[in-house]
DRENPA-3360 file (N, C-alpha, C; in nm, 2 decimals, always signed):
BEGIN
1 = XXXXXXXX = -7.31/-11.75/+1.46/-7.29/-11.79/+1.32/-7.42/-11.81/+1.25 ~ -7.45/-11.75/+1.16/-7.55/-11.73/+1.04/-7.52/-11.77/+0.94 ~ -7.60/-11.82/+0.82/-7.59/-11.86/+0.69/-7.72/-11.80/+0.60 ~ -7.71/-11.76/+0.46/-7.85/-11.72/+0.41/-7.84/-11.87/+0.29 ~ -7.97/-11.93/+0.30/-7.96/-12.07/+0.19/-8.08/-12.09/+0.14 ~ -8.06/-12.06/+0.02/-8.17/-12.13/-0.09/-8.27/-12.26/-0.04 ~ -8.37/-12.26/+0.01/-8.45/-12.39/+0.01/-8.56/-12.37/-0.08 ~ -8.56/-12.46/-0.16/-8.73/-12.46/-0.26/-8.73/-12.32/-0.32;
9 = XXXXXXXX = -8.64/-12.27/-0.37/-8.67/-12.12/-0.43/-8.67/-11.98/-0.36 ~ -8.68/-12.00/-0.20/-8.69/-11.92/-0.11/-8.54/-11.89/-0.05 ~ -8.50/-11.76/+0.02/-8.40/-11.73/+0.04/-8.43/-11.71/+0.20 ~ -8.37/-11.79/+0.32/-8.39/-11.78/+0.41/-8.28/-11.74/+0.50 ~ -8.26/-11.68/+0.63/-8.15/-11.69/+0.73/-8.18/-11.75/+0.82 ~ -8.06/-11.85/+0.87/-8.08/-11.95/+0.92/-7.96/-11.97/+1.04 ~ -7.98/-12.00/+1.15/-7.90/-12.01/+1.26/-7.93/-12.17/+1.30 ~ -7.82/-12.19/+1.40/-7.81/-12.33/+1.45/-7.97/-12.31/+1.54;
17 = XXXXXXXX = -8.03/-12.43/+1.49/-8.14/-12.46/+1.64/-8.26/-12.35/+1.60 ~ -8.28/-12.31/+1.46/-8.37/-12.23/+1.47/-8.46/-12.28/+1.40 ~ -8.55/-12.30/+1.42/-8.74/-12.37/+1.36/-8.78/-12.26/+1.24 ~ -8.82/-12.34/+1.13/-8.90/-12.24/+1.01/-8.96/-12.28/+0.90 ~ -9.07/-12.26/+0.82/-9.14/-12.32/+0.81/-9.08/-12.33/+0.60 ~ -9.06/-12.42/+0.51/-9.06/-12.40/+0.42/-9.12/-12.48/+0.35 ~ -9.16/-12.42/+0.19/-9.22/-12.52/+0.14/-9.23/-12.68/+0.14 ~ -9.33/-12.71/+0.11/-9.34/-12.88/+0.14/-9.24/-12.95/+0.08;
25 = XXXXXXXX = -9.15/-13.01/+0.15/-9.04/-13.08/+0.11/-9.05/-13.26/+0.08 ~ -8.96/-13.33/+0.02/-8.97/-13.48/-0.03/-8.89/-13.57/+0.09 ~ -8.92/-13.53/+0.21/-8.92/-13.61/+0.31/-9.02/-13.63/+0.41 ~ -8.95/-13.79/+0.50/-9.07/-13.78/+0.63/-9.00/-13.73/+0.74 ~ -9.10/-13.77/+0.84/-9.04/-13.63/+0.96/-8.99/-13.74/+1.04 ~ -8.87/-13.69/+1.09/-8.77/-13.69/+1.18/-8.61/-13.73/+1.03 ~ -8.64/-13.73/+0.95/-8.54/-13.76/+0.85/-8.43/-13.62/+0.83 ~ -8.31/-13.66/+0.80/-8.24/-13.54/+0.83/-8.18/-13.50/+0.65;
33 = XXXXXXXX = -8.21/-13.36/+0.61/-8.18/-13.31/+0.48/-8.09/-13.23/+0.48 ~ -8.02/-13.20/+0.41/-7.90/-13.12/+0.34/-7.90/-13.05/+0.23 ~ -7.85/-12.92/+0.24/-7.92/-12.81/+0.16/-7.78/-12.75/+0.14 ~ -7.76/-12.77/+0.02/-7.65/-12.70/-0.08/-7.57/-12.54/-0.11 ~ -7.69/-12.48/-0.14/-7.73/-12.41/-0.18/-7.71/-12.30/-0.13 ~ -7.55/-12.21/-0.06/-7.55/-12.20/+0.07/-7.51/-12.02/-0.01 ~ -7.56/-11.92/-0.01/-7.50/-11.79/-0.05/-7.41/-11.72/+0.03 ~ -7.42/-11.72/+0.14/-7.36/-11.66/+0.22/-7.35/-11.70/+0.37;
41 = XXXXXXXX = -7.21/-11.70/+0.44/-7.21/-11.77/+0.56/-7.09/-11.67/+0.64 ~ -7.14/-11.62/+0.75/-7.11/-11.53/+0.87/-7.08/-11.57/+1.00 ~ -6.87/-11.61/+0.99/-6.84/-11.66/+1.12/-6.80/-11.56/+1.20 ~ -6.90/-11.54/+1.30/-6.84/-11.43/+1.41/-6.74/-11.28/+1.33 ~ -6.80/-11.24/+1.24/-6.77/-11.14/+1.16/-6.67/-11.18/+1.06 ~ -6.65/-11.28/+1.04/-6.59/-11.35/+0.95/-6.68/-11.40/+0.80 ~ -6.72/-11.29/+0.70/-6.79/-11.31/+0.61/-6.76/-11.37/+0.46 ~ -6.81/-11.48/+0.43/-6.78/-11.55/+0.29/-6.89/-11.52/+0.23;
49 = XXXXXXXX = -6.86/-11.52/+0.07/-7.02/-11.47/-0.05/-6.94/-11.55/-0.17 ~ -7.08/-11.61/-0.15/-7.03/-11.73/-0.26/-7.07/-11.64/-0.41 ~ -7.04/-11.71/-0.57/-7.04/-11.64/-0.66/-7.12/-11.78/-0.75 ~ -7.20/-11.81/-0.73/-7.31/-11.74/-0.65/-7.36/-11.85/-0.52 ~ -7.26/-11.97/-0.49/-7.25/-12.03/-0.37/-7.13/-12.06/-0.33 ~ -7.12/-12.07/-0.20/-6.98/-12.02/-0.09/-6.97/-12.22/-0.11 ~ -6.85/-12.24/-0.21/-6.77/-12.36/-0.17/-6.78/-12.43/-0.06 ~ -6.81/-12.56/-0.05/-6.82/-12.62/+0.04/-6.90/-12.63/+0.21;
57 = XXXXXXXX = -6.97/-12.47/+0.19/-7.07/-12.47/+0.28/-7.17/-12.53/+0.30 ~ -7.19/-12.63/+0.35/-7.37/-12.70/+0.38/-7.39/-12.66/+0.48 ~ -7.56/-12.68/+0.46/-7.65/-12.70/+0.62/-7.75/-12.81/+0.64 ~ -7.68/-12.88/+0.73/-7.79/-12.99/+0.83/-7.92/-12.96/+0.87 ~ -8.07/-13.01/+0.80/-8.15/-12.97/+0.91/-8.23/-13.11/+0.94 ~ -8.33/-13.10/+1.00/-8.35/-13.24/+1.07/-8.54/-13.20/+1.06 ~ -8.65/-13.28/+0.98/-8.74/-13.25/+0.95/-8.85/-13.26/+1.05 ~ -8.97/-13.18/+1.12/-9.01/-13.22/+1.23/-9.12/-13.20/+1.17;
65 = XXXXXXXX = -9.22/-13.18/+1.10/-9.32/-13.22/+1.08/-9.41/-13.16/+0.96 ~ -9.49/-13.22/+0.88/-9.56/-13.18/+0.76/-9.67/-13.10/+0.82 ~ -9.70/-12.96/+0.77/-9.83/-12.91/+0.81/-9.86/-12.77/+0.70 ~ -10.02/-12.76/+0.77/-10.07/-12.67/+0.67/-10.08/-12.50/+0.71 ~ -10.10/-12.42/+0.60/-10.07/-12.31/+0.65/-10.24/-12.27/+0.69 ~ -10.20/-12.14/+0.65/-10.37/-12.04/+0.71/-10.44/-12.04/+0.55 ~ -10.56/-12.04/+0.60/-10.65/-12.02/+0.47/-10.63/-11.88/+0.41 ~ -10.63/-11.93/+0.27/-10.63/-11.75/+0.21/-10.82/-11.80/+0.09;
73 = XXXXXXXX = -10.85/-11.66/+0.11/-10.98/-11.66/+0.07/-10.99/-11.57/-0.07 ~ -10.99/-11.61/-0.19/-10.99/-11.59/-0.28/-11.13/-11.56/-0.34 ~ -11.19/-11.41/-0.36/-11.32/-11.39/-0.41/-11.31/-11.30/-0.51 ~ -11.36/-11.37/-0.61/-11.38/-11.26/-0.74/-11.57/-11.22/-0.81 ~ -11.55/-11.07/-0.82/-11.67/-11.06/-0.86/-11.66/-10.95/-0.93 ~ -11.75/-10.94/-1.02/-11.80/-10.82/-1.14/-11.96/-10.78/-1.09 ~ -11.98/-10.64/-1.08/-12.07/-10.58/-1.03/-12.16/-10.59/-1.17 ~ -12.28/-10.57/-1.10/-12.40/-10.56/-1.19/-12.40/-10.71/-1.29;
81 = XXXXXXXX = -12.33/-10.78/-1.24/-12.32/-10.88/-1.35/-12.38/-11.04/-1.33 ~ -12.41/-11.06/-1.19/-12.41/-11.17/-1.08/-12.30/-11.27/-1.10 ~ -12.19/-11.22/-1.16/-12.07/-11.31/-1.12/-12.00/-11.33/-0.98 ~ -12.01/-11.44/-0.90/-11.93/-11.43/-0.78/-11.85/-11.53/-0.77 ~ -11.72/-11.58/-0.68/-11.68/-11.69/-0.73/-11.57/-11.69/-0.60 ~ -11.63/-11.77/-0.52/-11.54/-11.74/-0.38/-11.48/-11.91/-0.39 ~ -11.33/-11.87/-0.35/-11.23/-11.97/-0.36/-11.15/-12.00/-0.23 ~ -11.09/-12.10/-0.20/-11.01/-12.11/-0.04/-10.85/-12.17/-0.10;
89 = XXXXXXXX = -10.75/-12.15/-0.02/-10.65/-12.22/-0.04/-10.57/-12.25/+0.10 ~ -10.50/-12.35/+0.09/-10.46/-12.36/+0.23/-10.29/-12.47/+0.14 ~ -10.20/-12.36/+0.21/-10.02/-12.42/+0.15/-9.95/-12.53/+0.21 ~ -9.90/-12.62/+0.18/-9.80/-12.70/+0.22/-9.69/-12.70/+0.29 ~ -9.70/-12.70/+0.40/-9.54/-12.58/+0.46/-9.51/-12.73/+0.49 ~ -9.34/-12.76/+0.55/-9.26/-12.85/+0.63/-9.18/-12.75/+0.75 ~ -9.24/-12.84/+0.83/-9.15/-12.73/+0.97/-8.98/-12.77/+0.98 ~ -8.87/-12.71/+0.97/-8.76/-12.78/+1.00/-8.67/-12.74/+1.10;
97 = XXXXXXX = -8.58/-12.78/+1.14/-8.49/-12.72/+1.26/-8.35/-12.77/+1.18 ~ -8.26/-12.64/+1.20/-8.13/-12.64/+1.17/-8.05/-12.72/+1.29 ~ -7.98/-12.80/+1.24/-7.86/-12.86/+1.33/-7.75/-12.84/+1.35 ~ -7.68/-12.82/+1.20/-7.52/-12.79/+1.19/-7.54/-12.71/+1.04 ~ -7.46/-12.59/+1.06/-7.38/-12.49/+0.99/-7.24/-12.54/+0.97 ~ -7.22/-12.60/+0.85/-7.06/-12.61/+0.79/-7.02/-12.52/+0.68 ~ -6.90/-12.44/+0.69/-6.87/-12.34/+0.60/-6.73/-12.26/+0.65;
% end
């Protein structure tokens, strides 16, 4: 059983017990969230598609911890000009683990 569900803007697929990283969420860790947002849900070839979410489907996940991603290195420059301008960023991820698929 699979589900595809909106978290934070992102469109993800999601199985029972599977770990993944989404944007930084408004919880603490070990707190358990519920995500609405459900497009489509696949029981053993048994396929629903919501218009543009499948009725009454939620997903359980259970938050395990706040962390950061990989540096991205942002460098800009114009030749002949001595403009340089080196920049870093590092993203907000929340690690989460699915528990229960309802749908």
């Amino acid at each position: 059983m699979y589900a595809i569900v909106e978290i934070a803007g992102q469109q993800f697929k999601v199985e029972k017990d599977k770990k993944l990283f989404v944007h930084q969420l408004d919880a603490n860790e070990g707190d358990s969230v519920d995500f609405d947002k459900v497009l489509l849900v696949d029981n053993d070839g048994a396929v629903a598609v919501g218009t543009p979410t499948v009725n009454g489907a939620k997903i359980t996940a259970k938050v395990l911890a706040h962390v950061q991603g990989e540096k991205v290195i942002v460098f800009k420059k114009k030749r002949r000009k001595t403009y340089r301008k080196k920049n870093g960023h590092r993203q907000q991820f929340t690690q989460i683990q699915v528990e229960t698929i309802v749908g």
